[in-house]
C-alpha positions in Angstrom: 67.9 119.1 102.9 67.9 117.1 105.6 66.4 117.2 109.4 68.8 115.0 110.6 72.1 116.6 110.5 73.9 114.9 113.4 72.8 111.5 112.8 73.6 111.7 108.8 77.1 112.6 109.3 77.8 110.2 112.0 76.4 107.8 109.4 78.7 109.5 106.7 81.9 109.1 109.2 81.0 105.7 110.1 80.6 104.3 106.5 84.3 106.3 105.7 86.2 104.2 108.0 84.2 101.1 107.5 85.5 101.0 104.4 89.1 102.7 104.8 90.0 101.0 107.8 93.1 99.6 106.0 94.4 102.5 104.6 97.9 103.7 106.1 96.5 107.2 107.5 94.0 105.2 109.8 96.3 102.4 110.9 98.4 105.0 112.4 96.1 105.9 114.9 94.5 102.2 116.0 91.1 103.0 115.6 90.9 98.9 115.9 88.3 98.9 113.5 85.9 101.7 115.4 83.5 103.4 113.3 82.5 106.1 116.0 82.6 109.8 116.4 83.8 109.8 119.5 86.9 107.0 119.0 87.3 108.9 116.0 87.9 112.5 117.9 90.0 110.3 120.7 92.5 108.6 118.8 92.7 111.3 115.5 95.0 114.6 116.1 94.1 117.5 114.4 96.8 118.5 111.7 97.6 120.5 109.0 98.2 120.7 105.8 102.1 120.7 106.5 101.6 117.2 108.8 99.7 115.7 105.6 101.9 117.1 102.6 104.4 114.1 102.6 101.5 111.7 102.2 99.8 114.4 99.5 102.7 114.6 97.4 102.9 110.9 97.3 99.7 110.7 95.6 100.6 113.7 92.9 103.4 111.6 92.0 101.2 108.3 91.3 101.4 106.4 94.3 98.1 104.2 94.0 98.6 102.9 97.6 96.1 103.2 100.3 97.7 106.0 101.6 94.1 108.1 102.7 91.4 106.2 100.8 90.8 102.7 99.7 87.0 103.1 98.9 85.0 105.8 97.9 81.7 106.2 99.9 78.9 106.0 97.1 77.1 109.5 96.4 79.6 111.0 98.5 82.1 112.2 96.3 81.2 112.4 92.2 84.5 111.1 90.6 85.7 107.8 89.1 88.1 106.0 91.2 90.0 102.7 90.8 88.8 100.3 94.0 91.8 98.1 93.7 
């Protein structure tokens, strides 16, 4: 448990596009290499599920590409993944 909520996932967000800033999903919205909460909000739509299944069904079908991720944000996420 943590005391500092707000802070930690700032740090979370900032640390996921760090290191995906090259991946196709955030080049389409020019984030310019911003790691904030607020650029983030600005620039990033809300969508749905229906506005990401194109890019989703790429990756079922073995697309290895940076479509959403390129690097995985240690302790974040518990699963092996290739950082090619």
């Amino acid at each position: 448990m943590t005391s500092s909520t707000d802070t930690d996932q700032a740090n979370v967000l900032a640390a996921i596009l760090s290191r995906n800033a090259k991946t196709e999903y955030l080049k389409l919205y020019n984030l310019d290499g911003a790691t904030n909460r607020e650029t983030f909000k600005s620039k990033n739509p809300m969508v749905t599920y229906k506005d990401l299944q194109p890019h989703i069904q790429r990756v079922v079908n073995g697309d290895r590409s940076p479509i959403y991720i390129k690097t995985l944000v240690p302790g974040l996420i518990d699963f092996p993944c290739d950082d090619a």
